[in-house]
N, C-alpha and C positions, 0 to 999 in steps of 0.2 A: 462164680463160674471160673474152671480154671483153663487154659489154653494149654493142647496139648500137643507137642512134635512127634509127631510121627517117626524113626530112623528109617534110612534106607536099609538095613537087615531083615526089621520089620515086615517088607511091604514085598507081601509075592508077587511072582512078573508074570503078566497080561500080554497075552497077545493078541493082534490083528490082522484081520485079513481085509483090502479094499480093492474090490474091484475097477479101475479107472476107467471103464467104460459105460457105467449103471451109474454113475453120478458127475453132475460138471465140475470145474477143475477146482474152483476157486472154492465150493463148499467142500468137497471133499479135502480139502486143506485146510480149511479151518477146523474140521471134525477131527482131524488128523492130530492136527498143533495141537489141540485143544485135550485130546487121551493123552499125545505125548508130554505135556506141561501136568497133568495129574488131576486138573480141574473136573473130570469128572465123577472123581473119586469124593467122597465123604471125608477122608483125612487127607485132602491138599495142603501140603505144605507148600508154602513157593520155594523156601530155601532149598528142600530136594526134589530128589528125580523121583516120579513116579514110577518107577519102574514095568515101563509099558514100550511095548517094541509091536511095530506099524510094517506090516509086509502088504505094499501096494504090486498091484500085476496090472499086466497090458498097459502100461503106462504110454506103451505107443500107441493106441485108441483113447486117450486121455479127449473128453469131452469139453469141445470151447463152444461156448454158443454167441449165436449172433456172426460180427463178423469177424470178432477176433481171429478166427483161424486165419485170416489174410491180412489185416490190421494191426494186432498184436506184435510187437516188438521186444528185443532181450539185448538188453546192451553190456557189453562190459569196456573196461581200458584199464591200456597196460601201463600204464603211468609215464608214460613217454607222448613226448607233442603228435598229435595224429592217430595216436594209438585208440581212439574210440572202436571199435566195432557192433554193428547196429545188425541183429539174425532175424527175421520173421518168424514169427511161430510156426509155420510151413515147417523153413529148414530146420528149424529145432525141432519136430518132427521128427522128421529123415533122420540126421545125423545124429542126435544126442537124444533119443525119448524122455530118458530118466532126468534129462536135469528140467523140463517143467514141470514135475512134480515135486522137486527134489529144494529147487528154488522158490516155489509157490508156498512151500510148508515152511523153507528155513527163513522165510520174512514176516514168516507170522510167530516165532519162535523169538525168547526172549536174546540180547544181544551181551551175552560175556559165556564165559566158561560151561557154566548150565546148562547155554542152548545148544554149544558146540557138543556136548555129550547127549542131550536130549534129538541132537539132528544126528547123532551116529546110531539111535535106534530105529531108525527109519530105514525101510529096507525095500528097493524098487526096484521092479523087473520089467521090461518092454514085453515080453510074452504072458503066457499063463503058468508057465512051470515055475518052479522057485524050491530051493534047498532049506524050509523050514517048518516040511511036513510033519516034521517029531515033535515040534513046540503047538501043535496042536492049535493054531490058531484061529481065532473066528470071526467068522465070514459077517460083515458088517452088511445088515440089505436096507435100512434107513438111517438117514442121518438124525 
């Protein structure tokens, strides 16, 4: 048997369409990670990119079940004493839709250079409209 690399020249680009309102947050992210890392391609390399680019919409109806819509927390800090800041999923709602999509996929994504270029094909819209009707991408209806 011999093992064979796939290049990234190689490998045409894939696209996606995910609805964030037909599926809850956490598996749609994982289905998400999961094209964007290449795994479910037959030639997954890990050392390259799959070359697969992820156009999520209505990410502001992003579906949490249970009670996390009120429970759910997002913390960040600014590296400074006090600088915690603690948002409910509520107001990450409101004011930022895109980043719990955005943060849900890039923790599931591997951690160096890879995943910083695998989380820039990632592409998230709070409405329905989106600038990547030319790339012909398709509409994802089961996980």
């Amino acid at each position: 048997m011999r093992t064979t690399h796939v290049k990234a020249s190689d490998v045409e680009d894939r696209w996606f369409l995910f609805d964030a309102k037909d599926f809850p947050l956490g598996r749609m992210a994982s289905a998400i990670a999961t094209r964007l890392i290449g795994k479910d391609r037959p030639t997954y390399t890990p050392s390259e990119h799959g070359a697969t680019h992820v156009v999520v919409i209505n990410s502001a109806g992003a579906v949490l079940t249970g009670k996390k819509s009120s429970d759910k927390e997002y913390q960040s800090y600014s590296g400074y004493p006090g600088g915690r800041h603690v948002r409910s999923a509520e107001l990450v709602r409101e004011v930022r839709p895109n980043d719990m999509v955005t943060l849900a996929v890039r923790r599931m994504l591997p951690k160096n250079k890879l995943g910083r270029t695998m989380l820039s094909h990632l592409k998230v819209y709070p409405g329905a409209d989106h600038p990547h009707t030319a790339q012909q991408p398709v509409a994802v209806t089961t996980l």
